[in-house]
Each structure stands twice: as C-alpha cells, then as structure tokens.
N, C-alpha and C positions, 0 to 999 in steps of 0.2 A: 527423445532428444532433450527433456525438462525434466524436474521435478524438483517439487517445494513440499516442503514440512510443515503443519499447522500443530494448532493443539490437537492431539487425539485424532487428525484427521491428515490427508495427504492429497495432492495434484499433479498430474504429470501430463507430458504433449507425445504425442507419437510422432513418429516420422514422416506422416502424412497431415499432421498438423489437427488435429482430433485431441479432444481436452478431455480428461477424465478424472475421476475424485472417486476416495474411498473413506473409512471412517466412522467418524461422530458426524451425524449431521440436524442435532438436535436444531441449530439454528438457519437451519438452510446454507451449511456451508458447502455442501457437495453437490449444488448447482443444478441438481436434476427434478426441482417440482416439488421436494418431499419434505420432509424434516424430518427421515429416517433415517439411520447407521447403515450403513453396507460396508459388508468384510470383503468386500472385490471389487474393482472399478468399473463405475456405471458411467455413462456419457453428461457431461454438462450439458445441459441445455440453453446453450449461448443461440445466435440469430442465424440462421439458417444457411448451410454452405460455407461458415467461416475457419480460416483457419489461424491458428493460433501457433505465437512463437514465441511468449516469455509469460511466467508466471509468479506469484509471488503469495505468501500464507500468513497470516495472523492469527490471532486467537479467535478463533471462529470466524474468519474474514478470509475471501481469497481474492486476488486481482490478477487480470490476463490481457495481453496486449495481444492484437491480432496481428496476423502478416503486414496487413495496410494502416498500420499505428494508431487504432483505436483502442483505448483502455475502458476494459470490463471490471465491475465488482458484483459480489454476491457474499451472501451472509447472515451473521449478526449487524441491525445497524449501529452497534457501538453503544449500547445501554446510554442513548440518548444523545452522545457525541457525535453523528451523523458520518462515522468510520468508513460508508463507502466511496462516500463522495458524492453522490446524487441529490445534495440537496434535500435529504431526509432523515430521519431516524427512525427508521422503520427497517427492519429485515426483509431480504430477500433471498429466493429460494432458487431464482435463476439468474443470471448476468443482465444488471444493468450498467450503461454506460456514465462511466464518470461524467463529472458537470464540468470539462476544464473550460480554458479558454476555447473559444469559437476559433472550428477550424485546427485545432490541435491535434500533432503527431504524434505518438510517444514513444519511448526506444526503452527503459528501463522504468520497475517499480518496486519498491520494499515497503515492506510490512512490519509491524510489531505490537504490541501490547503484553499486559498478562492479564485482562479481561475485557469484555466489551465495552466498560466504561473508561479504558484508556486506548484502546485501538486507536490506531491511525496508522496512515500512507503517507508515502512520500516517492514520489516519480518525476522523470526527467524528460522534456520533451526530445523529438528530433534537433532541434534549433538548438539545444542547451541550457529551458530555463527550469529551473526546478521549483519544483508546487508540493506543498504537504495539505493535508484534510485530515478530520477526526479530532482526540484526544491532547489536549493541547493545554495542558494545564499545568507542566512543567517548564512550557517555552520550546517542545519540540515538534512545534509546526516553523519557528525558526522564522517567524512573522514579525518578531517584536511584542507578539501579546501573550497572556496566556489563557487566553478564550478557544473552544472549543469551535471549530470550525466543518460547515457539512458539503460545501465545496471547496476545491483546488484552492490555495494560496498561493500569492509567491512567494518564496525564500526572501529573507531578505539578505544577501548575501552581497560581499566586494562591490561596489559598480560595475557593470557592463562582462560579470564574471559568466563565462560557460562552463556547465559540468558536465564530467563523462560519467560519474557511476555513485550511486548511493544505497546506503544500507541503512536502517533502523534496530537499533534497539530497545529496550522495555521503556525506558522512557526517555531514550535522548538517538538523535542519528548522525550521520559522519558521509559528509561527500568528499570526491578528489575531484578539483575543476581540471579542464583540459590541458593545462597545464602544470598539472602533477602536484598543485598544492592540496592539501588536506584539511579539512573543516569540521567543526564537532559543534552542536548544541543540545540544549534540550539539559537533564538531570547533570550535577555536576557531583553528585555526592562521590565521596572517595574514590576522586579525583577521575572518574571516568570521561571529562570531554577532553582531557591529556594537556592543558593550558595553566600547567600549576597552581589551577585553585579548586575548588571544592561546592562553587558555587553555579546555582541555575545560570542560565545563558539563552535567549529566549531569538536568538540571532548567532548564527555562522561566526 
C-alpha cells in the first residue's frame, strides 16, 4: 500500500499493514536489529502487533506512523543532529518513538538530507500543527533558529495556521496549510523557496 525511497535503502507497508525494508543498512536503517544490507525485504522490528500506515526515508533515516497515530524513527541518528527525533544522537537499529508533544497524533511525515549531519523531519499532527527535528542549520526546522534540534519543534508558521501536507528537501521544506496556501523555508540559494530571493529563511 506504501513505499518510500531512502539512500541506498527502501520501505514499504503491505496491505495487512506489516513494515518492511531492504538495502544498505550500514546504519540501522532497515529496522530489523542489524546493521546489515539485505537484498530482500526483512520485517522492521517495530512494537509488537502494530500496524503501520505512512512511511517516510532520509539519508539513512526512516519514519512510520502507525494506524493509531504514533510516529516511529530508526537509523542513523543524524551524525550528531539528533535526526530521529528521540531526544538523542545515537543510532538506532529498531523503531523508537519520536519525543513529540504529550499525547500527540500524527497523520503525515517527511524526510530529507544528503547525510547524517543534515537529516531531519518534519511531520504534521492530526490537529494540524507542524513539528520539524534534526539538522537545522540552514533554518529548515522553520523554528526561527538555526540550531540543530533532537526533539519535535513547532513551525513557526502564520498564527493559528493548520496544515494538511509537507515535504522536505535537502535542505529546505514546503507545506500547503488547509487552506491551500503554499510555504517554503529552510536554503533559499537559486531561488528554491520560490519568494523571489535567494536567501535563507529560517520560518514559513
């Protein structure tokens, strides 16, 4: 029913909701205990009986929300940037739970980097507020700083704005809130946050 593209490595969901990964998994990105490559997909080893409905891949990072709106990461933990979200920088080899807000839903997450020292996420709760973690040092945790962060952020985005969907790229991301406007921060070199300039933007 899923599936997401990392570096070197890949994830997908079945239709019985079962997580799988194949690949590179030098870093523990294919969630099964190891930090071994497999050229066929083995089972994540996420929490027992869960099933999973959205996934999402970085550069040796991968994140999965389960049926019941919990969001998972495993991996690289971001060569120091704290990329999974958990409050550490340390690798993981099976899914642990992001550190968001208490009590949090999630419906949507994206990924990016081009290595473990710029990884980060950026996901959407069910409510509509959006949170970035990780590599943060061009302004695209979208916080207003450019400090590297090892839990959930908020956006700092419009007042009282809700989003339906976000993406990441290498080093800047783009949501559309619920009401169909369009947002970009993070790198602004030639001209990729599409606001006619060229420069960083460290907020929506």
């Amino acid at each position: 029913t899923a599936v997401a593209a990392g570096h070197s490595f890949s994830t997908g969901i079945t239709t019985d909701g079962r997580l799988f990964a194949w690949g590179q998994g030098t870093s523990g990105q294919l969630g099964d205990l190891t930090a071994v490559g497999k050229s066929s997909p083995v089972l994540v080893s996420g929490p027992a009986s869960t099933s999973w409905s959205t996934i999402a891949t970085g550069p040796a990072i991968a994140f999965a929300i389960t049926t019941t709106g919990r969001l998972y990461a495993w991996g690289s933990g971001g060569g120091g940037v704290g990329a999974l979200g958990d409050l550490s920088t340390v690798a993981k080899s099976s899914p642990v739970l992001v550190s968001g807000p208490a009590g949090a839903s999630w419906s949507v997450v994206a990924s990016a980097g081009v290595s473990g020292s710029t990884a980060y996420g950026v996901a959407i709760t069910t409510t509509g507020q959006l949170y970035a973690w990780g590599g943060g040092t061009t302004g695209q945790l979208g916080d207003l700083t450019t400090v590297n962060k090892s839990s959930p952020v908020l956006v700092s985005g419009p007042a009282a704005t809700s989003w339906s969907t976000v993406t990441a790229g290498t080093f800047n991301a783009y949501a559309i809130t619920t009401t169909g406007q369009l947002y970009a921060w993070g790198a602004g070199a030639s001209g990729a946050l599409g606001d006619l300039s060229i420069t960083n933007k460290s907020s929506p």
